[in-house]
N, C-alpha and C positions, 0 to 999 in steps of 0.2 A: 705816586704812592711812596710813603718814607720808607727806606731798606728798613729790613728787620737787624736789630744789634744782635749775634750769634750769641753771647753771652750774658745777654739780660733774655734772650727768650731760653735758654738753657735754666739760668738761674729760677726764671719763671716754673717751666717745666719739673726741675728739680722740687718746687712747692706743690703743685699741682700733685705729683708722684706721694709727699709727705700723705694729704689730705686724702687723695682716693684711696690709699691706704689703712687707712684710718691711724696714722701712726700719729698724725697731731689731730687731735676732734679734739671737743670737748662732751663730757659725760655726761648724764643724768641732772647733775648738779651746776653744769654751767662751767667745771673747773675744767682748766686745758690738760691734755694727756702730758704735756710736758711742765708743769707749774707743781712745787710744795705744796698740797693743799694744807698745812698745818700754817704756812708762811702768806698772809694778807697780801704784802707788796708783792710776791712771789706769786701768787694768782691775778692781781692787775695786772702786770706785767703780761703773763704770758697770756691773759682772758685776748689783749689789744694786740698782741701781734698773731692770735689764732686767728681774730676778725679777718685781721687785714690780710690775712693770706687765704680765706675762704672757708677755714675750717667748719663743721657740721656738728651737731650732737650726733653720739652713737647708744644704741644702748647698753653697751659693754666694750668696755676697752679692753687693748689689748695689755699681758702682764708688762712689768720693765723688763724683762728679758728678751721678751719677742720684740717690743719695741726697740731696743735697744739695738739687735740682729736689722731689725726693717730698714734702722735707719743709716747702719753701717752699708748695706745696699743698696739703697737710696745715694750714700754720698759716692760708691763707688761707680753710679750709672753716671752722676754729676759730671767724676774727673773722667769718666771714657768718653763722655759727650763732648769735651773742653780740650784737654790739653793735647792729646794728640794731633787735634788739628790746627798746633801752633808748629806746625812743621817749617814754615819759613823761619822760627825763633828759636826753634830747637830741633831739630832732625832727627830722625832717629826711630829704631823701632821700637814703639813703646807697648806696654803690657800693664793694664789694670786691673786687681783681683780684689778681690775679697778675700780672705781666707776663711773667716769663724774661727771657734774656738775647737774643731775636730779637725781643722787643716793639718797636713801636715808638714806642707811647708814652711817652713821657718827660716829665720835669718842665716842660715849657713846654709842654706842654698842656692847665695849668690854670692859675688865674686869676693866684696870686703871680708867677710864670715866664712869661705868653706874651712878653714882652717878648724872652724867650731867642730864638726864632724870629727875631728879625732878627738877633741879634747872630751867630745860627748862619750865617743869609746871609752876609750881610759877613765873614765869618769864610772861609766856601765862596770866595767869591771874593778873596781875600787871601792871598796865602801867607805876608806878611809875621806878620798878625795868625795866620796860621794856627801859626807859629812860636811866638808868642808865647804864644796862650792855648791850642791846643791845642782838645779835646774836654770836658774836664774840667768846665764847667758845663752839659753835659747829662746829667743823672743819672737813669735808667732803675732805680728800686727793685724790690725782692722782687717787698714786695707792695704797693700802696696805699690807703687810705679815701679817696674825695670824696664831697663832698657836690651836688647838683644844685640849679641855680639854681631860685627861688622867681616864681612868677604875683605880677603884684599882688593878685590877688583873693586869694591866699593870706595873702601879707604885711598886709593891710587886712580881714580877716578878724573881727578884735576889736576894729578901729578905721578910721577911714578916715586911714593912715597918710604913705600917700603918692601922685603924681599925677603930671602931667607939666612939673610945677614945680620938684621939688624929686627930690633922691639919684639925679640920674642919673648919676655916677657909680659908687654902690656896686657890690662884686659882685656879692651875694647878688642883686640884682634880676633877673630875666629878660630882661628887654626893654629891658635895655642891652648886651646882645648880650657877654658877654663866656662865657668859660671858666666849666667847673665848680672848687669850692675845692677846693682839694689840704687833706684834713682832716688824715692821718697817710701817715708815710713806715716802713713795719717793714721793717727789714733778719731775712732769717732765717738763724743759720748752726747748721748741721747739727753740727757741730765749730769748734776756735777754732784749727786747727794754725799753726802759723810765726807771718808777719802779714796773716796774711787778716783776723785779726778786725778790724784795723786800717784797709780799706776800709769798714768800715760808719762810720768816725770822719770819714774824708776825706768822703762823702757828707754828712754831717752837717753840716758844713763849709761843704758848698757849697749843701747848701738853706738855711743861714740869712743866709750871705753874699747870695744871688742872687735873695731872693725881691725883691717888692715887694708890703707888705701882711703879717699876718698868720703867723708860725711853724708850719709845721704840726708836729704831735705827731714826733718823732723815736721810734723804739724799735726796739731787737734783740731778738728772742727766738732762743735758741740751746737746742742737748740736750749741750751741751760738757760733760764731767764733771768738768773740773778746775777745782779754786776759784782754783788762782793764773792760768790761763788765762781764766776770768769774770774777773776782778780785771783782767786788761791792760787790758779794755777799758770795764767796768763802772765801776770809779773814777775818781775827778776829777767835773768838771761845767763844763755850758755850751755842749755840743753833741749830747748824747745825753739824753734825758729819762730813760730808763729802761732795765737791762737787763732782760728775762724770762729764767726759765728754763720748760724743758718740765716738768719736775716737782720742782720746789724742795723741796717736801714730800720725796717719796722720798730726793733729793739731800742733804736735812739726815740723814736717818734712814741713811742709807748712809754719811755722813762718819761719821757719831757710833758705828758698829758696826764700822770698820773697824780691824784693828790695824796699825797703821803708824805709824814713829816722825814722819812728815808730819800725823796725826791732827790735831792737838793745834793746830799752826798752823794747818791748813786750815780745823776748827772757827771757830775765831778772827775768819779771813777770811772765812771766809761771813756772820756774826754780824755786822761791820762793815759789810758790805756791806748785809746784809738791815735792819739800824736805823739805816743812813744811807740810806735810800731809792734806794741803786743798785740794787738785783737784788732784784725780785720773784716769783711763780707768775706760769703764765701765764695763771690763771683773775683775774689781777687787771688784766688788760691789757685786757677791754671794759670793765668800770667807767673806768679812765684815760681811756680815749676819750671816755666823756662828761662829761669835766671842763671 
């Protein structure tokens, strides 16, 4: 019997999760929950890689907000299924959340940001500064990785490393009383319409402007089916690490069957994308993490 691959039957699962959900069907009309219906190639596209992943009709979809919510839970079931259990590649105590949009944890609740907390004070009472900066450097992601602060008996483990002499300031140590490390920030968007995709860039932005210490992993994973919509946000570099997609695989196999005189470019852009290291699968986003 051939062993099951941990990460192709996850990634599987992860589809599976899409579709009993009804977060990717297709409607009344044949069009996929995640396709432009205004946009032709935009429903090819996403009609062939609904097929291919098993999608159903439903008779009422769900709005883009709940979808939207569904699918940031979906991809955060993906990475708790995934990277944690790369503990020979990465060790560590890791924590996968979600937060939504009523979280309240936010980026200064880990180790690079707490500093935010006062500036949010002083900010609270300031209308001046309040004018001035605004809300903008407390950033509330999808979904986040940390990682959990380390016992010395952990860290000294292979060695007698360290004492009460020396690294107290690090983070990772315990019993210097600080924040757990913000490992990664994934923005998830369900679709790339207008410039929404364009808040996952500002966020970007401002965790690497506001941290103190350490970058954590920036990435988007999105099920957008348009390459030049991947492309607004995908290309360039220097504040996104990487885009994902939900099924890249599918997504090539669907440009390349499609007949549309957009074919030919869109191939192109994916192609660009996919061998400059902007846009990945998403079954390559728990290896990243432990880089």
């Amino acid at each position: 019997m051939k062993n099951k691959i941990v990460f192709a039957e996850a990634r599987s699962a992860f589809h599976r999760t899409l579709v009993q959900r009804k977060i990717l069907c297709f409607d009344s009309f044949g069009i996929a929950s995640n396709a432009d219906r205004k946009n032709e190639f935009s429903c090819s596209i996403a009609r062939r890689i609904a097929t291919a992943l098993g999608a159903v009709a439903v008779e009422k979809k769900g709005k883009g907000q709940t979808a939207g919510a569904d699918f940031e839970s979906a991809v955060a079931e993906f990475v708790s299924a995934t990277f944690p259990r790369l503990q020979n590649l990465r060790p560590g105590s890791w924590t996968v959340r979600r937060l939504g949009n009523k979280s309240r944890v936010k980026t200064a609740n880990f180790a690079q940001y707490e500093h935010l907390f006062d500036l949010a004070e002083a900010v609270r009472d300031n209308p001046k500064l309040q004018a001035a900066l605004g809300n903008d450097y407390l950033v509330s992601p999808d979904v986040i990785v940390s990682r959990g602060l380390c016992e010395d008996s952990e860290i000294n483990e292979l060695g007698h490393f360290v004492d009460d002499t020396v690294c107290k300031k690090a983070d990772l140590r315990k019993c210097n009383g600080g924040q757990d490390i913000l490992h990664a920030s994934i923005s998830a968007k369900w679709t790339m319409r207008s410039d929404r995709a364009q808040n996952s860039r500002t966020e970007a932005l401002n965790l690497m402007r506001d941290r103190k210490g350490r970058a954590p992993h920036i990435m988007v994973v999105t099920a957008e089916p348009s390459p030049s919509r991947i492309a607004s946000l995908a290309l360039g570099t220097g504040d996104i690490d990487c885009v994902y997609h939900f099924a890249l695989y599918e997504l090539l196999e669907a440009v390349r069957k499609c007949q549309s005189k957009s074919q030919g470019e869109a191939l192109i852009l994916l192609n660009n994308m996919i061998n400059g290291k902007r846009l990945k699968d998403i079954s390559d986003l728990p290896l990243d993490l432990a880089c």
